[in-house]
Every structure is written in structure tokens, then in C-alpha cells.
C-alpha positions in Angstrom: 0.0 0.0 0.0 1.2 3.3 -0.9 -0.3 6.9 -0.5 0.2 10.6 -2.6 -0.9 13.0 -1.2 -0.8 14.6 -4.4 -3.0 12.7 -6.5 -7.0 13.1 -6.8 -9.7 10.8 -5.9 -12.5 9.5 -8.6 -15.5 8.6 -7.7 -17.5 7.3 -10.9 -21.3 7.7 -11.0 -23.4 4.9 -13.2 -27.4 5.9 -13.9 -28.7 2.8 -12.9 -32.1 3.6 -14.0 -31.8 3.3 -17.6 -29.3 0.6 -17.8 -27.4 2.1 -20.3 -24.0 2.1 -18.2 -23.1 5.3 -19.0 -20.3 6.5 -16.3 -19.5 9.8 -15.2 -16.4 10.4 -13.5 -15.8 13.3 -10.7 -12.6 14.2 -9.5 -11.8 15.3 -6.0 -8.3 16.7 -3.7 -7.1 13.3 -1.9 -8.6 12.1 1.2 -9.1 8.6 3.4 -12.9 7.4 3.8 -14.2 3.6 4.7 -17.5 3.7 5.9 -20.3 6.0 3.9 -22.9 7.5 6.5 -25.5 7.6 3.9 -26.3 8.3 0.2 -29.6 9.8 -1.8 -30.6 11.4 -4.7 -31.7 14.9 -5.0 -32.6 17.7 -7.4 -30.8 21.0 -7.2 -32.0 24.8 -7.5 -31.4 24.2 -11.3 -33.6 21.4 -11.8 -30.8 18.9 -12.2 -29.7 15.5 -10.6 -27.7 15.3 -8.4 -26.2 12.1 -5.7 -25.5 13.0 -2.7 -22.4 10.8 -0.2 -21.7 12.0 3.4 -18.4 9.9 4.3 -16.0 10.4 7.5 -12.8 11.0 6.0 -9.5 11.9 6.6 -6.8 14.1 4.5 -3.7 11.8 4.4 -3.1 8.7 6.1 0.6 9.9 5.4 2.9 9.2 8.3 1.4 5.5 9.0 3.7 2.9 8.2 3.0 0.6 5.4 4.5 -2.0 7.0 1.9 -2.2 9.7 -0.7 -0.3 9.8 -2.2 -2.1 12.6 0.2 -0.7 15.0 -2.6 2.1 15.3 -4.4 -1.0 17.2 -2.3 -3.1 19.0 -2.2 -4.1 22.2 1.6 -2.4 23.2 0.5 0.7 21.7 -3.1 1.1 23.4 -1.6 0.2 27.0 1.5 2.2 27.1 0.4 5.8 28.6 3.7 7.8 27.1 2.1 6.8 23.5 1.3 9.8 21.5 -1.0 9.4 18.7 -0.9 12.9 17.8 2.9 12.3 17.6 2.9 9.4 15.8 -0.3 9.3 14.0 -1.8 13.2 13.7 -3.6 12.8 10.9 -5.8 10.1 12.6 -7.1 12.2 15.1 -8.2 14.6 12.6 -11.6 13.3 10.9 -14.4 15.8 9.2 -17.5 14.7 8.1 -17.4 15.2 4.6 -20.2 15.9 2.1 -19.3 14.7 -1.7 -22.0 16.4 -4.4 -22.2 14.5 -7.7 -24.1 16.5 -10.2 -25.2 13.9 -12.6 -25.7 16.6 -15.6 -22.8 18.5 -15.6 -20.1 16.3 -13.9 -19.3 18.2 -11.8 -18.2 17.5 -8.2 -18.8 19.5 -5.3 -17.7 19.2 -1.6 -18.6 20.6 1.8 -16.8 20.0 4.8 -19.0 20.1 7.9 -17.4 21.8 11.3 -16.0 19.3 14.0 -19.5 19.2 16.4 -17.9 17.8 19.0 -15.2 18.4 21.8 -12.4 17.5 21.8 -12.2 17.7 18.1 -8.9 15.7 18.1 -11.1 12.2 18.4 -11.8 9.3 15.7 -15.5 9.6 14.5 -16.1 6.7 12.6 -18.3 3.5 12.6 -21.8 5.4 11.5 -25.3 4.2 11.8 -28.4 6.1 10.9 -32.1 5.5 10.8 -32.6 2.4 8.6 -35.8 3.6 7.1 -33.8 6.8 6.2 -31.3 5.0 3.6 -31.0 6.5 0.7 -33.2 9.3 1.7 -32.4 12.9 2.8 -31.7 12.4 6.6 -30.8 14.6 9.6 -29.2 12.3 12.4 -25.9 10.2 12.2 -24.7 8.3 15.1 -20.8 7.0 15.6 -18.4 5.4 17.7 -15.7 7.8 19.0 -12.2 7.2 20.0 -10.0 9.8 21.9 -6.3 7.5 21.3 -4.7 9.8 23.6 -6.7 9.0 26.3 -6.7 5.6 26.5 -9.1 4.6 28.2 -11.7 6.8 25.8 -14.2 5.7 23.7 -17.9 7.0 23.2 -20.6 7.4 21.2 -21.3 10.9 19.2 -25.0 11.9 17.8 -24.8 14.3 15.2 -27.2 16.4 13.8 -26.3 16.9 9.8 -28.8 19.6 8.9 -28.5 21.8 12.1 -24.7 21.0 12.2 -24.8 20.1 16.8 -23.7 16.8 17.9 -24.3 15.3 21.4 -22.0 12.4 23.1 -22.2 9.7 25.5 -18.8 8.7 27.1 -17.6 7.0 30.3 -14.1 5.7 31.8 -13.0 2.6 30.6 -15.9 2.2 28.9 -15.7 0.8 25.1 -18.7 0.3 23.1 -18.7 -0.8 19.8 -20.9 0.3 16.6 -23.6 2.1 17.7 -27.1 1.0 15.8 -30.5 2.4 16.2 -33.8 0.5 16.5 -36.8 2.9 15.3 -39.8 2.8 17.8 -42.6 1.2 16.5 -45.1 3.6 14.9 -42.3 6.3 15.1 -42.8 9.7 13.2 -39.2 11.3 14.1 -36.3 10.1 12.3 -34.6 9.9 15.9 -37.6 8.4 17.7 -36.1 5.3 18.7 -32.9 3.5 20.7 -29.4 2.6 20.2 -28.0 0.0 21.2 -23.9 -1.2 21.6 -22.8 -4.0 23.6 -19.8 -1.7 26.0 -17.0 -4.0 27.6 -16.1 -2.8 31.1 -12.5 -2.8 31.3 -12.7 -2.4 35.3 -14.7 -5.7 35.8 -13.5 -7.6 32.5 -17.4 -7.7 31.6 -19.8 -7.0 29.0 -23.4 -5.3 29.1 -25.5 -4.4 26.5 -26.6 -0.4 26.8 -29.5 0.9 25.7 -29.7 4.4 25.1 -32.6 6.8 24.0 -31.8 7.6 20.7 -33.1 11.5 21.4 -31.1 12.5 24.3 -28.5 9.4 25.0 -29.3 9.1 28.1 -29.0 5.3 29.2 -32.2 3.6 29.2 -31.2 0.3 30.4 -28.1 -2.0 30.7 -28.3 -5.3 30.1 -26.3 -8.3 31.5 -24.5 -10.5 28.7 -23.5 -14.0 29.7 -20.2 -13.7 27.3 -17.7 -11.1 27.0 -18.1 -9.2 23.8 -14.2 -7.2 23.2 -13.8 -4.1 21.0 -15.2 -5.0 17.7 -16.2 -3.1 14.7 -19.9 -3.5 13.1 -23.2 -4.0 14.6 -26.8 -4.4 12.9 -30.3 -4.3 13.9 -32.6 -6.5 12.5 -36.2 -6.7 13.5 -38.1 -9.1 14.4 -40.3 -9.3 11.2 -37.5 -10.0 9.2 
């Protein structure tokens, strides 16, 4: 793996509608992304088409060692308190939520960085999880795992609100929830009228619980006792019970 920081990023855009495989290309400055908070399709001032991809990214993973990446992760790094990821790693501490405007007509690509809602802003936002009934929609509320690297013994969870541009944020010591998803109430009319859920492992007691938080406010709603230990992970899902 290798990275310039000096060479663009193409994103191609297929009209899957027609079928006719027609690709447009749009070209944007270099940047990091994994995991897409949501996508939709809208219609601009002009009348015209235009797709619509919020990612969390990052400028330049530039400084990370090809060699192993994973030393970000691993166990010698997370335990020893003289570490310093903004030393080592600055870049990863530095995420924006990103907006990424494809205007199918023209070709032309837009972007629009959103302000850093949230405090400290030198924290991982990743992992997102929105409404499912919202995807592929226009949509207001993200929620994320956060991970403060420097402090060790920091991760939370980070609501943000994409079209007023505030966040709120759940955290507690020692405390590491993974992906956060969210379960709509049933007959909800909000888009944030519902719960998430995470199971957190307790580093103090070497335990597991799943937390339920209201997906509003998150505040806990309830903690539940798992008979297994679940350690840091990565992805969650909701599925319910109909399907």
C-alpha cells in the first residue's frame, strides 16, 4: 500500500435507471474514507440531478507505516500511557465529516466539509449508523463510535445532527462500546424516535453489558447483563423481528 498525497480521488457515478452504463467520472483533492454514512438522490436549485455521499474522512493517512498499519491497534500501543497518537499518528485524530455532491448533468463534483461538532475535536469519528428507514433518503441524524487515542481509556458514542450541524456524546471511563445501531420505535414519526444500542465491555470488571440508550437525548435507558464477553469489535446491525 502506498499513498500521494498529491493525486486526486475518482469517484464514478453509473445511472442505474436506464441501464445504459453510462459512467461519469468526478474528480476530488485526496482524502481517506471507509465507511459511507448515507447516500440519496436529489434535485438541485437548477432542476438537475444530483447524488449526494456523506463519508467520515481523513486528508492523508501519510505518516502510517506501510508496513503495519495495525500498529494504530495493537495491544503495546493502546496500554502504554507515554504513547502519543498525535505524535505518531496526527492525521488520525483529525476526521471531518465530509459531504461529496455529484451533479449527474454536468459532472461536476462539489464538496462541503461540515465543522467538527464535538469536543475535543482531536477524536476518531467513525463506525456510522443512521435510521434504517432513512437510507438512501435525505436524513438529519448520524450516530458514531468515537475514540479519543490519547486517552486511553476513551471511547464514546457521538449523535450528530447533519442539517443543524450540533452533535451530542455519551462517554464514560474505561468504557468501550462498539458500533452504535439504532432501532426505530414502533409507529415512530421522528427520524430519531427510537434507541441505540452497543454492547460496551467494562475494562474495570472484565465484563460485558448491552446499553440501551434513548436515541433522542442518550441518556441510558437500560443495561443489560450478557453471559459472554463481547471485546472491542467493529460493526453491529439491527434486524427486526419481522424479518
Amino acid at each position: 500500500m502506498f499513498w500521494k498525497v498529491d493525486l486526486t480521488v475518482v469517484s464514478s457515478g453509473i445511472n442505474a435507471e436506464y441501464g445504459d452504463g453510462k459512467r461519469t467520472q468526478f474528480k476530488f483533492p485526496s482524502h481517506n474514507s471507509m465507511h459511507i454514512i448515507n447516500s440519496f438522490e436529489r434535485k438541485n436549485e437548477a432542476g438537475q440531478t444530483e447524488v449526494v455521499i456523506d463519508w467520515p474522512t481523513i486528508d492523508t493517512v501519510e505518516g502510517i507505516r506501510n508496513s503495519n498499519i495495525f500498529e494504530l491497534l495493537n495491544r503495546e500501543t493502546l496500554t502504554d500511557p507515554n504513547y502519543s497518537y498525535q505524535e505518531h499518528f496526527p492525521h488520525y485524530s483529525k476526521f471531518t465529516l465530509r459531504r461529496f455532491i455529484l451533479n449527474m448533468e454536468t459532472g461536476e463534483g462539489t464538496q462541503y466539509d461540515y465543522p467538527r461538532m464535538w469536543t475535543p475535536d482531536a477524536i476518531e469519528v467513525e463506525f456510522p449508523y443512521i435510521n434504517d428507514n432513512y437510507r438512501g433518503l435525505p436524513y438529519c441524524y448520524a450516530y458514531f463510535q468515537t475514540w479519543n487515542h490519547d486517552a486511553h481509556n476513551a471511547m464514546g458514542l457521538l449523535k450528530v445532527d447533519m442539517c443543524k450541524e450540533t452533535s451530542i456524546g455519551w462517554e464514560r471511563k474505561n468504557k468501550f462500546p462498539v458500533e452504535p445501531v439504532f432501532a426505530a420505535r414502533p409507529g415512530a414519526q421522528d427520524e430519531d424516535d427510537g434507541v441505540v444500542l452497543a454492547p460496551v465491555f467494562d475494562a474495570d470488571t472484565g465484563k460485558s453489558e448491552l446499553y440501551v440508550w434513548d436515541a433522542k437525548s442518550l441518556e441510558i435507558i437500560a443495561i443489560v447483563n450478557t453471559p459472554i464477553v463481547v471485546p472491542y469489535s467493529l460493526h453491529g446491525t439491527w434486524i427486526p423481528e419481522d424479518q
